[in-house]
C-alpha positions in Angstrom: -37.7 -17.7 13.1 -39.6 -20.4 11.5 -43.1 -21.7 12.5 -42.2 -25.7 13.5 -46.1 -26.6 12.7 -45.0 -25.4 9.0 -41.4 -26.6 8.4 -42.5 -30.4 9.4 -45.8 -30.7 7.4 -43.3 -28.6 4.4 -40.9 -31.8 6.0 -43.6 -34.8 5.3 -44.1 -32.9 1.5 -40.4 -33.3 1.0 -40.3 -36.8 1.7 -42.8 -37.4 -0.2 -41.0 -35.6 -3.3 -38.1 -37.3 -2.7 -39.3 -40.2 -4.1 -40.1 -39.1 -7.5 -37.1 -39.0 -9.7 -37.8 -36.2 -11.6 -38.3 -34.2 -8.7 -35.1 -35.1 -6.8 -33.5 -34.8 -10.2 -33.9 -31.1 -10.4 -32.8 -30.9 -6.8 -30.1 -28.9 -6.3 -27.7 -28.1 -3.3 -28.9 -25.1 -2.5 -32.1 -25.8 -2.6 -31.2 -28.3 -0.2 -29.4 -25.7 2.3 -32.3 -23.1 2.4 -34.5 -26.4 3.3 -31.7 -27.5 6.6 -31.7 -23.7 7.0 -35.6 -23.9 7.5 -35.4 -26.8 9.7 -33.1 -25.3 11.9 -35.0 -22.3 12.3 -37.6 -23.8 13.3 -35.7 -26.2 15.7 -36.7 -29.2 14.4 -34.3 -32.0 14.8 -36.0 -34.3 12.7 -36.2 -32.5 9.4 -32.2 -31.5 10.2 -31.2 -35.4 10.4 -33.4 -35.4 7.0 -31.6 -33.1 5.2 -28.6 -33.7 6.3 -28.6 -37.0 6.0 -30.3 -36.2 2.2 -27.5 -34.2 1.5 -24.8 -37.0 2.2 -26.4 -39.2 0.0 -25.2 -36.9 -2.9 -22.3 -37.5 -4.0 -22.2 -35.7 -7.1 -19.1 -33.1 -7.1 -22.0 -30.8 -7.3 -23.1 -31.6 -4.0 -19.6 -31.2 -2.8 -20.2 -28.9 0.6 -17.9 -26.1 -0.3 -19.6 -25.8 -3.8 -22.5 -23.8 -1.5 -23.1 -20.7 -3.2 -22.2 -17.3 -1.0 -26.2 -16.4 0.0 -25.1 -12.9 0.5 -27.8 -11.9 3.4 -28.1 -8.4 3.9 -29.6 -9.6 7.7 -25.9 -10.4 9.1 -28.4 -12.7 11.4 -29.3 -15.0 8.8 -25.6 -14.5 7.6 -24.2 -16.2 10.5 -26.6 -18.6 11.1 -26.0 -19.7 7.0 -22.2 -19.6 7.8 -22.6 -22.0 10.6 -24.6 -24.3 8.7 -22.5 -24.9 5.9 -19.4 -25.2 8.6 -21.0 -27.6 10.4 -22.2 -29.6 7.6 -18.7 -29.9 6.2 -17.6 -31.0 10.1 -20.5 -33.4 10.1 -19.4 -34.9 6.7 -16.0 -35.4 8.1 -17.1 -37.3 11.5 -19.5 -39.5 9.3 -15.6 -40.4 6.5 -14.2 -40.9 9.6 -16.4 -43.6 10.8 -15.2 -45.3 7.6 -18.7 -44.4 5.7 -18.9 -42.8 2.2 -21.0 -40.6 0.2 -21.1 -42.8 -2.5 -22.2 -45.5 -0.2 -18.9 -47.6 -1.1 -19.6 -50.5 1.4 -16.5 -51.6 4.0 -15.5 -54.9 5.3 -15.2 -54.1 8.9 -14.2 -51.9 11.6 -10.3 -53.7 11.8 -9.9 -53.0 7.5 -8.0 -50.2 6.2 -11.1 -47.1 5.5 -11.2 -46.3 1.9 -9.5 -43.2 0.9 -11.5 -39.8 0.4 -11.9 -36.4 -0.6 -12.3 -34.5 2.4 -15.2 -31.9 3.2 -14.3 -28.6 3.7 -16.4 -25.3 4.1 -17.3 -22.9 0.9 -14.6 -20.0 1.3 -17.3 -17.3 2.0 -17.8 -18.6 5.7 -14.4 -17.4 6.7 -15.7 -13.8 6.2 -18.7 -13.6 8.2 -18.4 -12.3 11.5 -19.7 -13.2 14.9 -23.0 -12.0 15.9 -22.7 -9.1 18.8 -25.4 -10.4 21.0 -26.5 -14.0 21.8 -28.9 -15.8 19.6 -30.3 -18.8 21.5 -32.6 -20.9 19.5 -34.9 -23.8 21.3 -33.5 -23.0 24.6 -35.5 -25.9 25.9 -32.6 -27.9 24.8 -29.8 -26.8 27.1 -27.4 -28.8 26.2 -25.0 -27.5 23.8 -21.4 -28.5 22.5 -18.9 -26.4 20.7 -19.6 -26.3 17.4 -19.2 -23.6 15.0 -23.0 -21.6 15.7 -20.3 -20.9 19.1 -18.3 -19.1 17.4 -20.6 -17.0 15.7 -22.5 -16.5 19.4 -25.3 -18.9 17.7 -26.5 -21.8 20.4 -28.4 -24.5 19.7 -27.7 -28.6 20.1 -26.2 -30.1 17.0 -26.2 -33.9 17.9 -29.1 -33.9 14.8 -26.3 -33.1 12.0 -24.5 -36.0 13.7 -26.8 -39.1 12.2 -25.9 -42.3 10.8 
């Protein structure tokens, strides 16, 4: 797994990319994805709600989460755990258009108005074909809390309330 001491100073550098255009205009969505899948190696819920949060704000059809290229691990570990990630980003997208919010940041009137129509998220094709891992991969068991989610169903556990940010 990730070293955490290296994934959030990488995390601070990010930020501070971000914030020159040209940079975030060469950004690209995978680039993106191997940066969450970084974070969540290294168990570190800040730079998740980051890059999550980074990746919502793009609402390019590019960025669109089932546009995520197949990574095609040979290391079914990182397979899975990849697999999750873009499933659970796609479920995390969904829970954030059905609080009424937007990726294009299209404002609402209030909680009683009728929520603006959208595209729904759904996961790139390739996760439906990668299997479950046969033994038990528990990361930052310090946690201990943890809530179905689709790392379960691949025998991945870790706590996910980090993808779930507003």
């Amino acid at each position: 797994m990730a070293d955490p001491g290296s994934v959030t100073c990488q995390g601070r550098d990010w930020m501070y990319l971000r914030s020159i255009p040209l940079w975030e205009a060469r950004d690209t969505p995978q680039r993106c994805f191997y940066r969450l899948y970084q974070a969540f190696c290294a168990a570190d819920g800040h730079m998740i709600s980051y890059e999550t949060e980074y990746f919502w704000r793009k609402s390019s059809p590019q960025w669109a989460s089932d546009n995520l290229p197949d990574p095609q691990c040979e290391d079914l570990e990182q397979y899975a755990v990849m697999a999750s990630l873009a499933e659970i980003l796609a479920e995390s997208f969904m829970w954030r258009l059905s609080l009424g919010l937007r990726r294009d940041d299209t404002p609402f009137a209030s909680r009683d108005d009728e929520p603006l129509p959208f595209e729904p998220e759904v996961c790139p094709p390739w996760t439906t074909t990668v299997p479950a891992l046969k033994e038990k991969l528990l990361i930052h068991s310090e946690e201990g809390v943890y809530f179905d989610s689709p790392f379960h169903r691949r025998n991945i556990y870790m706590a996910t309330g980090h993808f779930y940010t507003v």
